[in-house]
C-alpha positions in Angstrom: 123.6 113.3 132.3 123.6 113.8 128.8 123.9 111.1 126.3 126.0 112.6 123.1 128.7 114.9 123.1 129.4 118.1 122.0 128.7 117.8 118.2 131.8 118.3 115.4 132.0 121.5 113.4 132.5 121.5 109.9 136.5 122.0 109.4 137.0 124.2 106.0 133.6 124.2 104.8 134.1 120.4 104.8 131.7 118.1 106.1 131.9 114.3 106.7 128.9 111.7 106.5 127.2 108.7 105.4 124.3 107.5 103.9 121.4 106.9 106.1 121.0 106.5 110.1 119.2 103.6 110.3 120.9 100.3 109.9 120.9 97.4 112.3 124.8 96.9 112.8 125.1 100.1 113.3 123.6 99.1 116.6 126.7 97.0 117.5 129.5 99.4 116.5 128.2 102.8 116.4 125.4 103.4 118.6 125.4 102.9 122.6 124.0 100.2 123.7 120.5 100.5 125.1 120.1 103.8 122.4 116.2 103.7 121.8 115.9 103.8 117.5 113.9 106.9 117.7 117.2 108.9 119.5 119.3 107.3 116.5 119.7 110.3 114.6 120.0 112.7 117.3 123.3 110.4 118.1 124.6 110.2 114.5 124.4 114.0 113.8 125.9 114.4 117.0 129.3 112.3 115.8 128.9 113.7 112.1 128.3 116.6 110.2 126.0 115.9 107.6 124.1 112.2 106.4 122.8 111.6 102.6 119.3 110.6 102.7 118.8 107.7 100.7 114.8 107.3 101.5 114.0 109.5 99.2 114.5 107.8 96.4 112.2 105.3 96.5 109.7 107.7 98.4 108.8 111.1 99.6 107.9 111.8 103.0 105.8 114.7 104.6 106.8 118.0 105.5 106.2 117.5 109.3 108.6 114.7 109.0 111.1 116.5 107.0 110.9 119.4 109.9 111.0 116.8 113.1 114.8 115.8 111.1 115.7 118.8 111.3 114.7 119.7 114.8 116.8 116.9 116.5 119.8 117.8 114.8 122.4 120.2 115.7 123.1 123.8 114.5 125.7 123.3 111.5 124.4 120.3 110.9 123.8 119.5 107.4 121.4 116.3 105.5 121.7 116.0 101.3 118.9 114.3 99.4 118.5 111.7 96.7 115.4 112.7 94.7 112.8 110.6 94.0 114.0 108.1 91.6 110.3 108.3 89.8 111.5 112.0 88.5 114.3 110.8 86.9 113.2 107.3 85.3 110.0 109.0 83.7 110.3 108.9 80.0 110.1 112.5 79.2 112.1 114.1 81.8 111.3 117.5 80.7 108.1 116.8 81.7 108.7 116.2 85.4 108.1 120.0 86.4 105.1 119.4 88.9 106.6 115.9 90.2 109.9 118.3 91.0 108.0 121.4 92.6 106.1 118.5 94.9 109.4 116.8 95.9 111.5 120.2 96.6 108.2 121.7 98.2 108.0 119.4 100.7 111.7 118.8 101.7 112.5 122.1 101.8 110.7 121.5 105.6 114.5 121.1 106.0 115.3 124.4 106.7 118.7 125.5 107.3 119.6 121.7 107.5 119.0 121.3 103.5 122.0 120.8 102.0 122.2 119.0 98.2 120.1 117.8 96.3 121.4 114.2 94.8 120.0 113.4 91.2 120.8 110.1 90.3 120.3 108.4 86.7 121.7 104.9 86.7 123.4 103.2 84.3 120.5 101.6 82.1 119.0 104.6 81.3 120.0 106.2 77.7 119.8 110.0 78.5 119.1 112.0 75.2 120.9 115.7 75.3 118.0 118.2 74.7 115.2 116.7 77.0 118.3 116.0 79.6 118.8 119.3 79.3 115.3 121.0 79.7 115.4 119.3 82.7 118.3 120.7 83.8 116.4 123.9 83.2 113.6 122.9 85.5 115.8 122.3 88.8 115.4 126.0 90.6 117.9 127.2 92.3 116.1 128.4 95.3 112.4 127.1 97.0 110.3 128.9 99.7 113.1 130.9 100.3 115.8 128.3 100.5 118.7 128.2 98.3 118.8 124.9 96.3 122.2 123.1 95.1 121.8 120.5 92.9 124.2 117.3 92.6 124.1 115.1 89.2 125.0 111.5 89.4 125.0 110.5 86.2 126.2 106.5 85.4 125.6 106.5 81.5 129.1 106.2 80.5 128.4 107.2 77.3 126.7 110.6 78.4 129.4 111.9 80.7 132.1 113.6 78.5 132.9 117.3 78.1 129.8 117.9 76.5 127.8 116.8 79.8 130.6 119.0 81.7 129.9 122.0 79.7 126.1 121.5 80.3 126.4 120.6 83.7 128.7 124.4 84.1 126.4 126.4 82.6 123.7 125.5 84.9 125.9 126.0 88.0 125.5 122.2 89.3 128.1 120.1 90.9 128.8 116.5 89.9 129.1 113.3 91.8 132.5 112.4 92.0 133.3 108.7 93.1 136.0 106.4 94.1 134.3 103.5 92.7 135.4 101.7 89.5 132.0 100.7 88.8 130.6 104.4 88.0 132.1 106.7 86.1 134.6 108.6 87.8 136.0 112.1 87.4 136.8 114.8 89.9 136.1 117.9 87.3 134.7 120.5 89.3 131.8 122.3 87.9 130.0 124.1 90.6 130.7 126.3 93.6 131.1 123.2 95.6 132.3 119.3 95.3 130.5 116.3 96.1 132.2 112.9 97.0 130.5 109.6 97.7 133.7 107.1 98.9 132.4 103.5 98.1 135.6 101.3 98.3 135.1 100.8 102.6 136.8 97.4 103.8 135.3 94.7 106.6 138.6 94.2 107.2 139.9 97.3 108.4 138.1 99.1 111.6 137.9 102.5 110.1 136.6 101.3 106.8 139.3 103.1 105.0 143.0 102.4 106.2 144.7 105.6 108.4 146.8 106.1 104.8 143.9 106.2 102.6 142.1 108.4 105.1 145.0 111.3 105.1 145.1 111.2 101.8 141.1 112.0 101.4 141.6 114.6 104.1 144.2 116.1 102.0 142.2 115.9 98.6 138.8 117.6 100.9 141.1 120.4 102.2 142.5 120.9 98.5 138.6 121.2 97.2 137.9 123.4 99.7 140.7 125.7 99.4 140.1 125.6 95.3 142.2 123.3 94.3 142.1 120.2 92.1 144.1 117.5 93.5 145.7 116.7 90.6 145.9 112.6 91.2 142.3 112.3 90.3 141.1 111.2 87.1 139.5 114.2 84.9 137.6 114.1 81.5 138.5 118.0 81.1 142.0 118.6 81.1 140.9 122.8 82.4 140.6 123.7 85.9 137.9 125.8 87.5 138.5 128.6 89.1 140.3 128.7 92.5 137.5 129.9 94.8 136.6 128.3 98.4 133.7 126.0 98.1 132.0 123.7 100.3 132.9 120.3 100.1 130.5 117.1 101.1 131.8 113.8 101.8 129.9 110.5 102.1 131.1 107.1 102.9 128.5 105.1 101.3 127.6 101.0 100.8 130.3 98.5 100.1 131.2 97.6 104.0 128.8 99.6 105.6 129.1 98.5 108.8 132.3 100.6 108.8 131.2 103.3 107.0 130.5 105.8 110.4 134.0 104.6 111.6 135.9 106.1 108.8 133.3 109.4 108.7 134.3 109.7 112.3 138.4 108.8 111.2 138.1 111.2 108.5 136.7 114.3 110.4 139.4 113.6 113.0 141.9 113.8 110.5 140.5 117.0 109.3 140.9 118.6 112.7 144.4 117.7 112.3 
């Protein structure tokens, strides 16, 4: 008998995850009981339709590793990356060329499974325009044959204006947006697809999210991925892109984590709907 069903499909380009597979409460509330660790992401890509590695930031792994991922996870399945948070912390980021080829290299083991490519610079870090952007410059948009797309998560306050917006256009990159109030947050579109990390889930609600809050982020995903800009999300430009379909990723992600595979599972539901 098999153990996991059918896997979802991605509904409007849209797909539904969260970050990581392997956390130990997950065991009580997500998983089956019995599930052996090593079958744990065969399960969770079997009940989502993509999952944010957050691994990666704090270390690389090897190329066979990256490929056995890949393998037991479905067709249509899709993981996003955090880059190594080394590359972006080093003091002359325009510098990092051989630390990026070695990271992209590697994880483009991937495959068809390689979806974005998460560069995250917190909030300590003073970003300075013209080495921020030579860096920019040395992000390729393809490896080994794979098309790359690159996600900027970007937590200087100070950096992220219309400036960073008109950078972050020209170089055809998409933007973090978040529902958190403790990172900037702004739903300007600048790339041929949107990123969402949702980081306000609840321990005391089953799905995370409640069933309201979930419609109306199934709403807002359909509206991305039809080329729209739901217009109840904060902006820092007051233009609008261009209405053309795009992919749209979605990641519940911290705050009540324990939840955070019930409302991926609520949401994706929704999106059926």
């Amino acid at each position: 008998m098999a153990l996991f069903d059918e896997p979802p499909c991605p509904v409007n380009g849209i797909r539904v995850g969260v970050g990581g597979w392997t956390f130990v409460p997950w065991r009580n509330n997500f998983y089956p009981k019995g599930l052996v660790q090593r079958r744990e992401l065969e399960y969770a890509s079997r009940k989502l339709t993509a999952i944010e590695i957050n691994g990666t930031y704090y270390g690389t792994q090897k190329p066979a590793t990256y490929a056995k991922w890949a393998a037991e996870t479905p067709p249509g399945f899709m993981f996003s990356a955090k880059a190594p948070m080394r590359i972006m912390q080093a003091r002359s980021l325009e510098k990092t060329g051989p630390q990026i080829e070695d990271f992209l290299g590697g994880i483009a083991s991937l495959g068809d499974r390689l979806g974005p490519i998460v560069w995250q610079f917190d909030a300590n870090q003073r970003l300075q325009r013209e080495s921020f952007g030579q860096f920019l410059d040395l992000l390729p948009k393809q490896i080994e044959g794979c098309a790359l797309r690159h996600v900027l998560d970007v937590r200087d306050r100070d950096f992220v204006n219309t400036d960073y917006l008109a950078l972050v256009r020209k170089h055809g990159m998409a933007t973090v947006f978040t529902d958190s109030p403790d990172y900037p947050s702004f739903a300007d579109v600048t790339a041929n697809f949107v990123y969402a990390r949702l980081m306000r889930s609840r321990s005391n609600v089953a799905t995370g999210y409640s069933g309201e809050e979930l419609d109306g982020w199934a709403k807002r995903a359909h509206a991305w991925a039809d080329g729209e800009q739901p217009a109840e999300l904060p902006y820092l430009d007051t233009g609008r892109a261009p209405q053309l379909k795009r992919d749209v990723f979605v990641f519940f992600i911290s705050a009540a984590k324990e939840y955070n595979p019930a409302a991926a599972m609520a949401l994706i539901e929704r999106l059926r709907g």
